[in-house]
Structures are given as C-alpha cells and as structure tokens.
C-alpha positions in Angstrom: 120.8 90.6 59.2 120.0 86.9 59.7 116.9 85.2 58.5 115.4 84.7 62.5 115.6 88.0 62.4 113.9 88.8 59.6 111.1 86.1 60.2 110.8 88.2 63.9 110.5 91.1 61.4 107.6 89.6 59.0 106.1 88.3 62.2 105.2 91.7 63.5 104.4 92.9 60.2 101.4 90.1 59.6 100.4 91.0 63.3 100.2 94.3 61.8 98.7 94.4 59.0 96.8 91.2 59.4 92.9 91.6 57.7 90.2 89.7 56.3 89.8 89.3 52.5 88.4 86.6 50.2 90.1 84.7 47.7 88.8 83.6 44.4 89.2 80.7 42.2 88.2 78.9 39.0 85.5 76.1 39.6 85.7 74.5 36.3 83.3 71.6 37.6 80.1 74.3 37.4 78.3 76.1 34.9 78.1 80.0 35.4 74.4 81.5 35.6 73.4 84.8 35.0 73.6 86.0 38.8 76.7 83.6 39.8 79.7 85.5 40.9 82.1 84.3 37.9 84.7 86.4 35.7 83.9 86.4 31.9 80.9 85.7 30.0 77.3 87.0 29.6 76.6 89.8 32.7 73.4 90.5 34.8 72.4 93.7 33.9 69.3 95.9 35.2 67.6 96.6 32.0 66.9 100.1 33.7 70.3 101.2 33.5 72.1 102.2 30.8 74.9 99.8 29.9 78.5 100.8 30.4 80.1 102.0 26.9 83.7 103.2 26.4 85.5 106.2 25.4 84.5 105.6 21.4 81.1 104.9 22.6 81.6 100.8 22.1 79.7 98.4 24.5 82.5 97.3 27.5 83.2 93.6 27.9 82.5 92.2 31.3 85.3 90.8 33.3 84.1 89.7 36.7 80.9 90.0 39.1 80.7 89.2 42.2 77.3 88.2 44.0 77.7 89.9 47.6 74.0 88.2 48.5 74.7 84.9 47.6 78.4 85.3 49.2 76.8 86.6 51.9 74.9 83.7 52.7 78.0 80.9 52.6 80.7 83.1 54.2 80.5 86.2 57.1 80.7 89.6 55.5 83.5 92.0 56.0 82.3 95.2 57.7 83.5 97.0 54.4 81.5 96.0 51.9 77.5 95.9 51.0 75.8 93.6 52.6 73.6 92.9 49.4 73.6 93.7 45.2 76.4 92.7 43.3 79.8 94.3 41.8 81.0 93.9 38.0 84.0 95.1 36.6 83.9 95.8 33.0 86.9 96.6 30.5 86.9 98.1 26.9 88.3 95.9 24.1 91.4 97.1 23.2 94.7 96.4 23.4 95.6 97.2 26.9 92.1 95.7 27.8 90.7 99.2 28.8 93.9 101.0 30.9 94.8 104.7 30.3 98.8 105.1 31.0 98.5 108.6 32.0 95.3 108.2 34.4 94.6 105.3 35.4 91.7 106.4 38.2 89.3 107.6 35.2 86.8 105.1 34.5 86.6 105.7 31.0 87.8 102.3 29.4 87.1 100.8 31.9 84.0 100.9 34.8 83.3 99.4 38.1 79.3 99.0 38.4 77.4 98.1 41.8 74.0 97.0 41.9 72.5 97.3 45.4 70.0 94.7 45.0 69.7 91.7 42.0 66.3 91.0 39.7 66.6 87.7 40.2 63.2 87.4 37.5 65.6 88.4 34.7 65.8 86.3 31.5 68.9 85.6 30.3 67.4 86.3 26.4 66.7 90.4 28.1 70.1 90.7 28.4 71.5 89.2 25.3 68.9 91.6 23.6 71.5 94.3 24.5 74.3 93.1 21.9 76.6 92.7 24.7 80.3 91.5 23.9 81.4 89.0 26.0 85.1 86.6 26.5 83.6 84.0 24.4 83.2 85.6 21.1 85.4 84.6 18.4 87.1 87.8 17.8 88.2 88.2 20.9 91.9 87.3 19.9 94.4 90.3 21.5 91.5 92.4 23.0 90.5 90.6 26.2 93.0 88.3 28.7 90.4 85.8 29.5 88.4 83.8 27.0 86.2 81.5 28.8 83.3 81.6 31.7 84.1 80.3 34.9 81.9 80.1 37.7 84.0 81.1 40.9 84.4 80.0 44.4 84.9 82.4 47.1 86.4 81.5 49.9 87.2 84.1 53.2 90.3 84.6 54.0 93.6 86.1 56.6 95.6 88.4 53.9 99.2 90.3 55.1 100.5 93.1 53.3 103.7 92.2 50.9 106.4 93.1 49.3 104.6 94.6 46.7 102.6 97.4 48.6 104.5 100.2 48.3 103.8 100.9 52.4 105.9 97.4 52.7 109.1 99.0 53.2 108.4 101.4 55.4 106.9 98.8 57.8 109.9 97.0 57.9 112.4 99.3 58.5 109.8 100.7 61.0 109.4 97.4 63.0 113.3 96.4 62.7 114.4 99.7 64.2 112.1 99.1 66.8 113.0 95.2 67.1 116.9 95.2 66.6 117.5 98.6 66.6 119.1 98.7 63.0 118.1 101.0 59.9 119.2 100.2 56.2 121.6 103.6 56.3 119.8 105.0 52.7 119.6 101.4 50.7 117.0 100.1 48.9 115.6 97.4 51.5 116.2 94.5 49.0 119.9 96.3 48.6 120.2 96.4 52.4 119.0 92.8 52.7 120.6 91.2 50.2 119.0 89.6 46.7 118.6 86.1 48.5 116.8 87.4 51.4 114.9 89.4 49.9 113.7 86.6 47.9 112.4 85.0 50.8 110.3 87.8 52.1 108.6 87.6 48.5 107.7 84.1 48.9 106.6 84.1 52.4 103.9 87.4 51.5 102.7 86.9 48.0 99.4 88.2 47.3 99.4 86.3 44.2 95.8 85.3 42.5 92.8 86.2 42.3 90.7 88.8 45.8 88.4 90.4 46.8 89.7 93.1 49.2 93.4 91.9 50.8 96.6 93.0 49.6 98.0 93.7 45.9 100.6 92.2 44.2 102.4 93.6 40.8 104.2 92.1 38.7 106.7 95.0 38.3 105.8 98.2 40.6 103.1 99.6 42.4 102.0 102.5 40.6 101.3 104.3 44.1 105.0 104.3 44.9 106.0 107.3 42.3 102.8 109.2 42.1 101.9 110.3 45.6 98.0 111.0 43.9 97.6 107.6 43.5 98.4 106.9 47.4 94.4 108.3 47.8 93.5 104.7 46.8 94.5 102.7 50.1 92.3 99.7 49.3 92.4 96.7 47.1 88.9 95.7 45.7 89.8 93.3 43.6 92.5 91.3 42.2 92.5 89.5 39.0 96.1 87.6 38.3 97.2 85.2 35.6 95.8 82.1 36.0 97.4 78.9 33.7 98.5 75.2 34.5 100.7 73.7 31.5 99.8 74.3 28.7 96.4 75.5 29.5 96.0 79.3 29.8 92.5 80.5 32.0 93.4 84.2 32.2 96.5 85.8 30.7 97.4 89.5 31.1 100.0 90.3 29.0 102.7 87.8 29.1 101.6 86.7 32.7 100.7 89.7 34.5 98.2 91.0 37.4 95.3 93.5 37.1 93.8 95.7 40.2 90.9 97.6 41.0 91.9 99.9 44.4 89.7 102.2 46.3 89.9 104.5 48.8 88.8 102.8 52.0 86.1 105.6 52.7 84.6 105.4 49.2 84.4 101.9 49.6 82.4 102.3 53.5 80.3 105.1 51.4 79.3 102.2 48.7 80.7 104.8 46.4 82.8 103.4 43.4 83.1 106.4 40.9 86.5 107.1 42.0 88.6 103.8 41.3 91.9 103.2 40.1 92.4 100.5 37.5 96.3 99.1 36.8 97.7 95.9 35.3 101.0 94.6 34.2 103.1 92.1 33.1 106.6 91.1 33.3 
C-alpha cells in the first residue's frame, strides 16, 4: 500500500475520531500559587477533607492540579468536564511512583481528587500545617519523576486518536476496507504496512506530552489491548509525559516514559472519579 493511500486512510481516521482536548505545558517564566493549575509542589487542599494517604498510611505526593474555574474563564469548556472546582492527581512515594502491576484501576497508591468548588481565602501556612510531601523536598531522589513546581499553561486543543490507542488498528483496517477495498489477511498492521510506513503513521498522530482529555500515548503498550477489563476506561483524563530539553530534565518517568489517568466516559459526565485507571511506562 502506497503512502497517498495511507495519508487517504489517516485522513478519515482524524475526521473520525477528531475531538477537543487541552494541551499542557511548563511556563517556567511564572511562579505557581496555591490555586494555579501547575504539576508539583505545595497542593490546595480543603482543610475539611481528609488528606489522601497511601496503602502504608503515608501522606501522597501531589503531582498535578488543574483549576477548571480559572481555565474556564481563558478557554471554552468541553461539555465533559465540570464547569467549576479543580482536579489533583496525587501519587505515593515509592518506587514506581504509586502504580500497582496487577490492578492498576485501584486507587490505592495513587488517588485522583476533585473539588467542586475552590476556598480561595486559604492560607498557604493551613496547608503546610498538614506535613504534606511535596517534589521539592530533598529526599525526593528515586521516589517522584518530577522535582520542581511549574506553573502550567493550558491551551485548547484538536486531538486524533494514534497509533498508540489500542482501537487504532481496528479503525484502520476498518476505513481501508471500506476506502481501497484491502484487509491486512491476519498481520499485525505495522507487519502488513511495512516498518517504514508504519513509522510515518506514528509521527503524523503522536499524542505525545502533556493533556487534559485527548488521546494516550505509551511508550510501550496500551495496557487496554490484552486485558479486555481495562477496555471500561474509554477516556483519557490526563496525560503526564517526559518532559527534558539537553541536559535539563523537567519530568522523567522512568528512563523517559509517559504516565495516564483514563476514565470511563460516563464516570467522567457523572463528575465521578472513584473508578480510574492509573498506568505509566518507559522504554
């Protein structure tokens, strides 16, 4: 199959599964607040609440918020989420930063926390009463993959399925027998298409960095392609990636890796985020 072909192919597949997401990234130019969306650092936190601990009962480390209000107010709001409060992620410091291998949907190393609406009177000093671990501490070394707090811009978005979603293939094959009348006759696609090719298709539909909502990308396999109870979580929710220029490393999962939160879409409509699956790897 020739490349016109396939870009015919990919075409129809981004006409398909074309959505709106937002993409995030570093703004190392401002200093984080309390109530800024930004990954790392010192979390908001509603003193009524209690504060999410792991498995051993150890304080989690927060990895990301995101402030849907203010967000709200610079971008338009996808129907799916809440049109107000905020969403943290939080991990437990160890050293697979909070994943269980053998089920990676219970949230208990690692916890995904909405607040519907934001104190905005809350003193930074309230929270810090709490003994909180956060990124910056100096023993983080091997327990967290980001050690710094960036403030981050949030920008809305067009995102495609890729390469990487385990429902990629069977869109393709779906859309060229309907094109071009051809099937790949029981071969892998990249097998049927050719290493080279195949290439090309990953560069056109990345999904690399940093989302909220989109598409995910792994760095080795999506964990919903060989076990089918993991296919209940249709829906990214966020996207945390690698993230180094040079010498200079910002967030580092593993040796370069990719970590993501997916929901199922309905949960997500519900504002219901008990049910998550949590998976990162590396190369």
């Amino acid at each position: 199959m020739g490349w016109k072909e396939v870009e015919e192919i990919l075409e129809e597949i981004r006409r398909r599964t074309k959505k709106q997401a937002y993409a995030l990234a570093i703004d190392r130019d401002r200093e984080p607040g309390l109530f800024d969306s930004k990954f790392g650092g010192l979390p908001y936190w509603d003193m009524e609440k209690e504060y999410p601990v792991d498995s051993t009962g150890n304080k989690m480390m927060l990895l990301a918020q995101i402030n849907l209000e203010r967000l709200f107010q610079e971008v338009e709001r996808d129907e799916l989420l809440p049109s107000t409060g905020m969403f943290q992620f939080f991990i437990a410091l160890d050293d697979v930063y909070g994943m269980d291998f053998d089920g990676q949907g219970i949230q208990k190393n690692f916890k995904v926390v909405y607040h519907p609406s934001v104190n905005y009177q809350l003193e930074k000093a309230q929270v810090q009463s709490l003994d909180i671990p956060v990124c910056t501490d100096s023993d983080m070394d091997g327990c967290s993959p980001i050690w710094e707090e960036y403030t981050v811009k949030i920008i809305r978005e067009t995102a495609y399925i890729g390469e990487c979603d385990y429902r990629f293939e069977e869109i393709f094959c779906e859309v060229m027998e309907e094109k071009f009348g051809k099937q790949t006759e029981g071969k892998p696609l990249d097998e049927f298409l050719g290493e080279e090719t195949y290439d090309k298709i990953m560069k056109e539909l990345p999904n690399t960095g940093h989302w909220l909502l989109g598409y995910p990308c792994f760095t080795q396999t999506d964990p919903r392609e060989y076990e089918e109870a993991y296919r209940y979580y249709d829906t990214q929710l966020f996207q945390m990636d690698s993230d180094y220029v040079e010498d200079e490393d910002y967030i580092l999962w593993g040796d370069g890796g990719v970590a993501n939160f997916l929901i199922n879409q309905e949960d997500l409509k519900k504002g219901d985020f008990s049910n998550i699956l949590y998976y990162w790897d590396c190369g």
